[in-house]
LUMSE-452852 format. One line per 10 residues: number of its first residue (from 1); their letters; for each residue z, y, x of N, C-alpha, C, O, CB. Coordinates in Angstrom, 1 decimal, padded with zeros to 4 digits, m for minus. Atoms other than C-alpha are relative to their C-alpha. Glycine has a CB too. Layout:
! LUMSE-452852
NUM	a	Z:Y:X:Z:Y:X:Z:Y:X:Z:Y:X:Z:Y:X  ...;
! end
This chain:
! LUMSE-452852
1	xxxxxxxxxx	000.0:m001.2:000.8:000.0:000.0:000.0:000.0:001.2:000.9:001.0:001.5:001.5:001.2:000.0:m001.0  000.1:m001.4:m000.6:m001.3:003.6:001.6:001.4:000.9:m000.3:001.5:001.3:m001.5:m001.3:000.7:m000.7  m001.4:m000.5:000.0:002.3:005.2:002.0:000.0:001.7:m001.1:000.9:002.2:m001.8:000.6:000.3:001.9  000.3:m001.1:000.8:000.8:008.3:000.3:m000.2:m000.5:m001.8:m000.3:000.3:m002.7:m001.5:000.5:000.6  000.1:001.2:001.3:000.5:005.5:m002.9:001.6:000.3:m000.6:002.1:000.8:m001.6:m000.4:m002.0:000.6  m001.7:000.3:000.0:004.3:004.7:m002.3:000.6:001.5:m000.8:000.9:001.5:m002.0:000.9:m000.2:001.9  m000.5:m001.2:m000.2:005.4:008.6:m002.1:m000.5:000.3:m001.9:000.4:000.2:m002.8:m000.9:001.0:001.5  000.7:m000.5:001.5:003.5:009.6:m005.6:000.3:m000.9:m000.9:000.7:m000.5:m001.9:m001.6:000.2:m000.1  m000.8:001.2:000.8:004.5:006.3:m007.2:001.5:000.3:000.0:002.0:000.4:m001.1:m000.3:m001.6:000.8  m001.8:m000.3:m000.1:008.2:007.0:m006.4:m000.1:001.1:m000.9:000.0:001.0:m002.1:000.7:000.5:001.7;
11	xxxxxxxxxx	m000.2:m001.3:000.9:008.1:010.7:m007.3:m000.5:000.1:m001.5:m000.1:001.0:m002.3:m000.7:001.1:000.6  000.4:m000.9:001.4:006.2:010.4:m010.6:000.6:m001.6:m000.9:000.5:m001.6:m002.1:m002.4:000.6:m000.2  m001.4:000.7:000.4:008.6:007.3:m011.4:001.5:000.5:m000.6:001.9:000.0:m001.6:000.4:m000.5:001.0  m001.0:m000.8:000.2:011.6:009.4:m011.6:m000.6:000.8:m000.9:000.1:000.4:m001.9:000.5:000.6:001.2  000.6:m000.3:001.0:009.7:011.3:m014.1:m000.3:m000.6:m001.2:m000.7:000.1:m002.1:m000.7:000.3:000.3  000.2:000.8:001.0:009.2:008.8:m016.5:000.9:m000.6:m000.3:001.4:m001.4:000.5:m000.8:m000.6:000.1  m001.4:000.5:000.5:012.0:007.9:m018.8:m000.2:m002.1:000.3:m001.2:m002.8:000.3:000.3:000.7:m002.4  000.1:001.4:m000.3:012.7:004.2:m018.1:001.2:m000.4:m001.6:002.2:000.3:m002.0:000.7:m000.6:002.0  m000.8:000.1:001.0:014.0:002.3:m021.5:000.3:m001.2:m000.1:m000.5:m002.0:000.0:m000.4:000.4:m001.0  m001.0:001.7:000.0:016.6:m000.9:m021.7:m000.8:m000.4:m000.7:m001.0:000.2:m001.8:001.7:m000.2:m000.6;
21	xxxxxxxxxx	001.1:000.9:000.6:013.9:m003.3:m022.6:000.2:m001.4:000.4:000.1:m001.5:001.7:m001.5:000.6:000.4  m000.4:000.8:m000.3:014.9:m006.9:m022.5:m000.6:m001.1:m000.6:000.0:m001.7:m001.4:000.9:000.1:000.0  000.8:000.5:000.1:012.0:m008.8:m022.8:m000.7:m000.7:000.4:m001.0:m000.3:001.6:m000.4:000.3:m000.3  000.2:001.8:m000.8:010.4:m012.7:m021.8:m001.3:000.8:000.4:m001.8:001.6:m000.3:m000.3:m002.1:m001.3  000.9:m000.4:m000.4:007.6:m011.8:m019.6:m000.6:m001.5:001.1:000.0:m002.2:002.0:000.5:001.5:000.6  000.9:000.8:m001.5:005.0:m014.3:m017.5:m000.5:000.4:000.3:m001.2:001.3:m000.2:m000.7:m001.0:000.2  000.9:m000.5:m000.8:003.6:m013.9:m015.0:m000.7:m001.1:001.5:000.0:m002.2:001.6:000.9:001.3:000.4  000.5:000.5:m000.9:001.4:m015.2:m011.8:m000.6:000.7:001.2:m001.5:001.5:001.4:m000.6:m000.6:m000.5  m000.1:000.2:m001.7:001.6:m015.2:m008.5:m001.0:m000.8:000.7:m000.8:m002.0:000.9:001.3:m000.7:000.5  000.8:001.0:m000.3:m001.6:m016.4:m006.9:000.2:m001.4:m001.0:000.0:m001.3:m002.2:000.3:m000.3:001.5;
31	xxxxxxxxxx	000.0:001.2:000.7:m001.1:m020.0:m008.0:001.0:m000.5:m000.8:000.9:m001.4:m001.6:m000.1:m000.8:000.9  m001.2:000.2:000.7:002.2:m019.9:m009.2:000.1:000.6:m001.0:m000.2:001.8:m001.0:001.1:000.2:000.6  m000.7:m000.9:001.2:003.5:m019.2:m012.7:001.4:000.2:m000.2:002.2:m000.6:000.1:m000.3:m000.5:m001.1  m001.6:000.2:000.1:006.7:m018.1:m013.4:000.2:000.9:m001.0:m000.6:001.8:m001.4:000.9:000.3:001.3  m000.5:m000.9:001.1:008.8:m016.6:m016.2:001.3:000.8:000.5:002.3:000.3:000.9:000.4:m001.0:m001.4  m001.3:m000.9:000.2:011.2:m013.5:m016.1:000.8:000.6:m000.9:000.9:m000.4:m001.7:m000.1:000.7:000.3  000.0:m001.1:000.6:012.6:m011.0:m018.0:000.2:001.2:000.3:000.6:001.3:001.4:000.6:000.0:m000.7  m000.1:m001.2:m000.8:012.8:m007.5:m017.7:001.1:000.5:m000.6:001.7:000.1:m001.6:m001.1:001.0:000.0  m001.5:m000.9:000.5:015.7:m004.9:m017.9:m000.3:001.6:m000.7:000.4:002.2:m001.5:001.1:000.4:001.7  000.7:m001.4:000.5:013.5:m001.6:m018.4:m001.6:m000.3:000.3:m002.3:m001.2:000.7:000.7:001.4:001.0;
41	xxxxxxxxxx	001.6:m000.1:000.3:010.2:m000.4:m019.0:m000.3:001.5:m000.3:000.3:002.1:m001.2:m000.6:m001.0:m001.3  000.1:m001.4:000.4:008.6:003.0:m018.8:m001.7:m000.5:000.3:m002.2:m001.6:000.7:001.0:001.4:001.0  001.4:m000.6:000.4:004.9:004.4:m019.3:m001.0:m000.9:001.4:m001.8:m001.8:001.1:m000.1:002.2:000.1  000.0:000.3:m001.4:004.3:003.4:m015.1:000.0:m001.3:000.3:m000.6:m002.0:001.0:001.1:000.5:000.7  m000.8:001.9:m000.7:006.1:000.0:m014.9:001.2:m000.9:m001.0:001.6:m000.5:m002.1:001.3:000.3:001.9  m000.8:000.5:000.6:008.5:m002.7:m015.7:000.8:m000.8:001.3:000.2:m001.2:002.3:m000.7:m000.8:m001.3  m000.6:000.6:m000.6:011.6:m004.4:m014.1:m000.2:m001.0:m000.2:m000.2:m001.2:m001.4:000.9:000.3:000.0  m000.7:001.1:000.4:011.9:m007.6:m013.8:001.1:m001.1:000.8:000.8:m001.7:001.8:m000.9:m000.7:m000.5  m000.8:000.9:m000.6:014.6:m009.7:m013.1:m000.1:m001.1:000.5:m000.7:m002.0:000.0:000.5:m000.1:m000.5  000.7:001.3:m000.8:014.4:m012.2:m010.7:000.7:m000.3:001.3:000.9:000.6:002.2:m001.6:000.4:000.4;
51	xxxxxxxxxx	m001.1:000.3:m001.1:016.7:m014.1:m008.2:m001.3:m000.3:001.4:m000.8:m000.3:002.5:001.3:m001.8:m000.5  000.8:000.1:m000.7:013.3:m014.7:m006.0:m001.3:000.9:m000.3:m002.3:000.4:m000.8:000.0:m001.2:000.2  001.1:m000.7:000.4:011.1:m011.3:m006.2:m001.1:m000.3:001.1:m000.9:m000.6:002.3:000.3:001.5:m000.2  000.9:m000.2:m000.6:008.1:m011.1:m004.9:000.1:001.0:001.2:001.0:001.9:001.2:m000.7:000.4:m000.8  000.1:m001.2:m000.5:007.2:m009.0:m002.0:m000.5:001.2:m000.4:m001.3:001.3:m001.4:m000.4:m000.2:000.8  000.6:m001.3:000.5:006.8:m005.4:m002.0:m001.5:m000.1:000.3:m001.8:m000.5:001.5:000.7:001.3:000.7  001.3:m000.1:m000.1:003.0:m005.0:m002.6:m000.8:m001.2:m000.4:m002.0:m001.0:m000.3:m000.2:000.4:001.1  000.7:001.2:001.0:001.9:m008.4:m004.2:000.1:000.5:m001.1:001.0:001.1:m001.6:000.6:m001.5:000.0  000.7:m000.3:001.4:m000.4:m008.3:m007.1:000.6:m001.1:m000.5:000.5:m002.2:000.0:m001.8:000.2:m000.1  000.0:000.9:001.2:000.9:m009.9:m010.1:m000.6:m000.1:m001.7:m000.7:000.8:m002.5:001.2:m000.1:m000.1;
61	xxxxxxxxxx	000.5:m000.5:001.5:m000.6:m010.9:m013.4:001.2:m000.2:m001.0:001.8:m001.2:m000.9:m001.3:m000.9:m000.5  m000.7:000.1:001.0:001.6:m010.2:m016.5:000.1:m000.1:m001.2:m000.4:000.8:m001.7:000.5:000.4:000.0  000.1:000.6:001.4:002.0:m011.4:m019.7:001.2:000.6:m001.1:002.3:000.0:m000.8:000.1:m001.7:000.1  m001.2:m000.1:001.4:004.5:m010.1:m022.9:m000.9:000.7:m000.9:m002.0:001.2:m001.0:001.8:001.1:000.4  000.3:000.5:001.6:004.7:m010.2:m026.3:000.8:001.6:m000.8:002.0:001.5:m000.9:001.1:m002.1:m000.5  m000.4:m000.9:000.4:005.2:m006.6:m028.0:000.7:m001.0:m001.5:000.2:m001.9:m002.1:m001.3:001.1:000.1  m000.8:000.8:001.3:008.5:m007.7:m031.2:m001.1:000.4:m001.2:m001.4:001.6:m001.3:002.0:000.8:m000.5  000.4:000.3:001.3:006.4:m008.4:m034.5:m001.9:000.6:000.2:m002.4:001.3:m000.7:001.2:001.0:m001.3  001.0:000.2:m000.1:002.7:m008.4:m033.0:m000.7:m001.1:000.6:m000.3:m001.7:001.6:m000.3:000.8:000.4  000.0:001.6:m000.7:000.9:m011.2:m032.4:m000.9:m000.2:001.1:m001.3:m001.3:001.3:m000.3:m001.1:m001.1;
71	xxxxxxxxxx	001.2:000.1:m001.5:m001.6:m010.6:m029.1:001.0:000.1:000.9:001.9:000.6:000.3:m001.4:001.4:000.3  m000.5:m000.3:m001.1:000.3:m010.4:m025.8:m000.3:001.0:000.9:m001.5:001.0:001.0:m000.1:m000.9:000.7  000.8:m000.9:m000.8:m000.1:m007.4:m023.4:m000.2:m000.7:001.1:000.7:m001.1:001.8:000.6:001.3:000.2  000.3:000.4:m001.3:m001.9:m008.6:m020.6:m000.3:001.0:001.1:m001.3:001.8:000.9:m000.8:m000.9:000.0  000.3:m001.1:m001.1:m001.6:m006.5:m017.2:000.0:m000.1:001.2:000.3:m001.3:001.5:000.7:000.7:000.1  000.0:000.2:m001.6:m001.9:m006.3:m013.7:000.6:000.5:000.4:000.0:001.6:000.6:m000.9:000.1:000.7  m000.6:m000.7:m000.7:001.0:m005.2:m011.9:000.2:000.2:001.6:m000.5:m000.5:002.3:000.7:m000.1:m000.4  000.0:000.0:m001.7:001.9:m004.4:m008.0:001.3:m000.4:m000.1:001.8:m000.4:m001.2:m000.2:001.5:001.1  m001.8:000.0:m000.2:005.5:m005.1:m006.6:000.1:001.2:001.0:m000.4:001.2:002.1:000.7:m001.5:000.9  000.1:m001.3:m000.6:006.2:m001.4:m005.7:001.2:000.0:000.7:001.2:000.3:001.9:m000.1:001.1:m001.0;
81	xxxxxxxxxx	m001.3:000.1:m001.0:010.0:m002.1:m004.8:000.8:m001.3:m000.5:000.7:m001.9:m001.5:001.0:001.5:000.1  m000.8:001.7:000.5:012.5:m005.1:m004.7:001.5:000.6:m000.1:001.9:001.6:000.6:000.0:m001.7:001.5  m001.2:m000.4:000.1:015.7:m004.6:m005.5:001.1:m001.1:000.3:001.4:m001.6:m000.8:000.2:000.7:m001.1  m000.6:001.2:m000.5:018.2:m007.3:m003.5:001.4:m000.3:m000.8:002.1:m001.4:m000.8:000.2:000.1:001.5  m001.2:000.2:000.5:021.1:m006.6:m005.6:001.5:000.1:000.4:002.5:000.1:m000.3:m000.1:m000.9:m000.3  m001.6:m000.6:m000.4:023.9:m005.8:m003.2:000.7:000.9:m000.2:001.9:000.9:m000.1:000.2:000.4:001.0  m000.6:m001.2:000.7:024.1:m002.4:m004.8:000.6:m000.2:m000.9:001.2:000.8:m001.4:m000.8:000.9:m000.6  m000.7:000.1:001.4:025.8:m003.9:m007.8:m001.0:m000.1:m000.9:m000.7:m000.8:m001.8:000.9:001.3:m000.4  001.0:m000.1:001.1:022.4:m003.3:m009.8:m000.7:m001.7:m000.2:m000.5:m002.5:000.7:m001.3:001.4:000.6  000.6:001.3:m000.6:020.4:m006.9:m010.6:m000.9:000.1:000.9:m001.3:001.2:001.4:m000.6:m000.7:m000.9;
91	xxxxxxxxxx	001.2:000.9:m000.9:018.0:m008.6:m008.5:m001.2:m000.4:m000.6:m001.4:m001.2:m001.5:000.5:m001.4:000.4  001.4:000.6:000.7:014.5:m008.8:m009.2:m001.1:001.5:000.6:m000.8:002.0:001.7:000.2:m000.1:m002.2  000.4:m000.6:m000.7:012.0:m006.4:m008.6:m001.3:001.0:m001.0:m001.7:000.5:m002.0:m000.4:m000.9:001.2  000.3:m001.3:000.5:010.1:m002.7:m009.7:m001.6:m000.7:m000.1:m002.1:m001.6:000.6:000.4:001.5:001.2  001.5:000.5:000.3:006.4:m003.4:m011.1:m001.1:001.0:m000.4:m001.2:001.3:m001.6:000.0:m001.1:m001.2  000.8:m001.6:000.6:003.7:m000.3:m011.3:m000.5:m000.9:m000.6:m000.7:m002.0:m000.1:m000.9:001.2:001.0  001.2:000.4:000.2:001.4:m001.2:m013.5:m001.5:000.4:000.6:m001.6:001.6:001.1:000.2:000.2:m001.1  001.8:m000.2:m000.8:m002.7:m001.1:m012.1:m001.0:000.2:m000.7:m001.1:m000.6:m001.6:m000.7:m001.1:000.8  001.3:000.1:000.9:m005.7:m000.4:m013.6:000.2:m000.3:m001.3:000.2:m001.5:m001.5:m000.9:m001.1:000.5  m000.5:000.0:001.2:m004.8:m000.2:m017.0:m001.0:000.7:m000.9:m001.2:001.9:m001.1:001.3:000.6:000.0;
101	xxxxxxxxxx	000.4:m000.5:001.1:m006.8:000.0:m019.7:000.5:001.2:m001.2:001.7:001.1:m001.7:m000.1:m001.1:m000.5  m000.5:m000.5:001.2:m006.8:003.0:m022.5:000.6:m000.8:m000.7:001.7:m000.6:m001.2:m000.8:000.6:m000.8  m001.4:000.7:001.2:m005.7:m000.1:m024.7:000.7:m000.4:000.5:001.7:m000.4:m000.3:m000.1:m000.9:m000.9  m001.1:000.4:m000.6:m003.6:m001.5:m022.3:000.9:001.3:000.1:001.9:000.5:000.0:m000.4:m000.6:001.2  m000.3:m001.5:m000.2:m002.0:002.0:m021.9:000.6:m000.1:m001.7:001.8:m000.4:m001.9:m001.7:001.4:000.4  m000.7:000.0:000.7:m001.8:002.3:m025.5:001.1:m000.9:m000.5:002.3:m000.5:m000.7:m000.7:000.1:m000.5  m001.0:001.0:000.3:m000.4:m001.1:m026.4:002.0:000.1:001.0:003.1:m000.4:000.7:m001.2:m001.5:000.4  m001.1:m000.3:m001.3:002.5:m000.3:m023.2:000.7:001.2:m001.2:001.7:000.8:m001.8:m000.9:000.8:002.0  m000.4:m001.6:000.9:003.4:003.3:m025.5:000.0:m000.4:m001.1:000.3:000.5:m001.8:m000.9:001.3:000.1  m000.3:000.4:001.1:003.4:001.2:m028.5:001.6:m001.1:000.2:002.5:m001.0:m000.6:m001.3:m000.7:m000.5;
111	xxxxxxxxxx	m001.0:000.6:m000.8:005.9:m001.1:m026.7:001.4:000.5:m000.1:002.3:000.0:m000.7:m000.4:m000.1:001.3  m001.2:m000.6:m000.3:008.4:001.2:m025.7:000.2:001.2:m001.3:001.3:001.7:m001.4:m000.1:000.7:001.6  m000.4:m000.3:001.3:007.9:002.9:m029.2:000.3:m001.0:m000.8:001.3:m000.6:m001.5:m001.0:000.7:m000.6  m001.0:001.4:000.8:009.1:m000.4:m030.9:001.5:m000.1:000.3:002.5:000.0:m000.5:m000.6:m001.6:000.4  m001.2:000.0:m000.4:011.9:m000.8:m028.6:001.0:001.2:000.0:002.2:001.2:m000.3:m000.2:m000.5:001.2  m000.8:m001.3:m000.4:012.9:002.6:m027.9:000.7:001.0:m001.3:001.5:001.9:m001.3:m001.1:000.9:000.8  m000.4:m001.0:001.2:012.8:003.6:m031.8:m000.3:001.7:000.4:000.3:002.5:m000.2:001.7:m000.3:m000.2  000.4:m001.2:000.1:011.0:006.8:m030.5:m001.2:000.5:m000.6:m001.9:m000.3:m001.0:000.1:000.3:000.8  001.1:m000.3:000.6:008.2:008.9:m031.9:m001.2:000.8:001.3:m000.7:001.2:002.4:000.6:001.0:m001.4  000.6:m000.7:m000.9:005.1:010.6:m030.1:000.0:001.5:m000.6:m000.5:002.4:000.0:m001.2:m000.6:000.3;
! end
C-alpha cells in the first residue's frame, strides 16, 4: 500500500462515524474461507473480529447479509490495519472497502441505515 494511500485512508477514517454493527460476515483469503463478525462499520470499512487477522494489506473478498434483505453485499476489501488486542480493544482487523460499486456504495449506506436507525 503507497503510504500516501495509508495517510488519507487513516485521516478520512476518523471522519467517518463508525457504527456498533455486529454482523456474520464471510470472507476469502486467496484459497481460504473463513467466517467472522464485525464490531463496527462505517461508509469506508468494517471491523472484523478475528483471533488470526490477516496481514496489513491483503485483499479480501466479503460477504454479509444486510437484516431483512435477501441478496448479500458482496465486496472487496484491503486489510488497512490489525489490531492485536493488547490495548484492551478486540482482536481482529480494520477493512477499507475497494472499488465499490454505486450499488455497492448504496447497499453499504443502506446497511448502516438499518442498523444505525438513521436517516439521510
Amino acid at each position: 500500500m503507497d503510504p500516501e494511500d495509508t495517510k488519507s485512508f487513516s485521516d478520512e477514517r476518523r471522519e467517518r462515524t463508525r457504527f456498533p454493527v455486529r454482523i456474520d460476515v464471510n470472507y476469502r483469503h486467496g484459497d481460504t474461507y473463513l467466517y467472522s463478525r464485525s464490531s463496527n462499520v462505517s461508509e469506508l470499512g468494517i471491523f472484523l473480529v478475528s483471533e488470526n487477522p490477516a496481514q496489513k494489506g491483503a485483499r479480501l473478498a466479503l460477504e454479509f447479509h444486510i437484516p431483512h434483505v435477501r441478496n448479500p453485499i458482496s465486496v472487496t476489501g484491503k486489510v488497512a490495519w490489525v489490531e492485536d488486542g493488547q490495548s484492551g480493544a478486540e482482536r481482529g482487523m480494520g477493512i477499507q472497502f475497494v472499488d465499490l460499486t454505486p450499488e455497492q456504495q448504496k447497499q453499504i449506506r443502506s446497511l448502516i441505515r438499518t442498523v444505525a436507525f438513521i436517516d439521510d
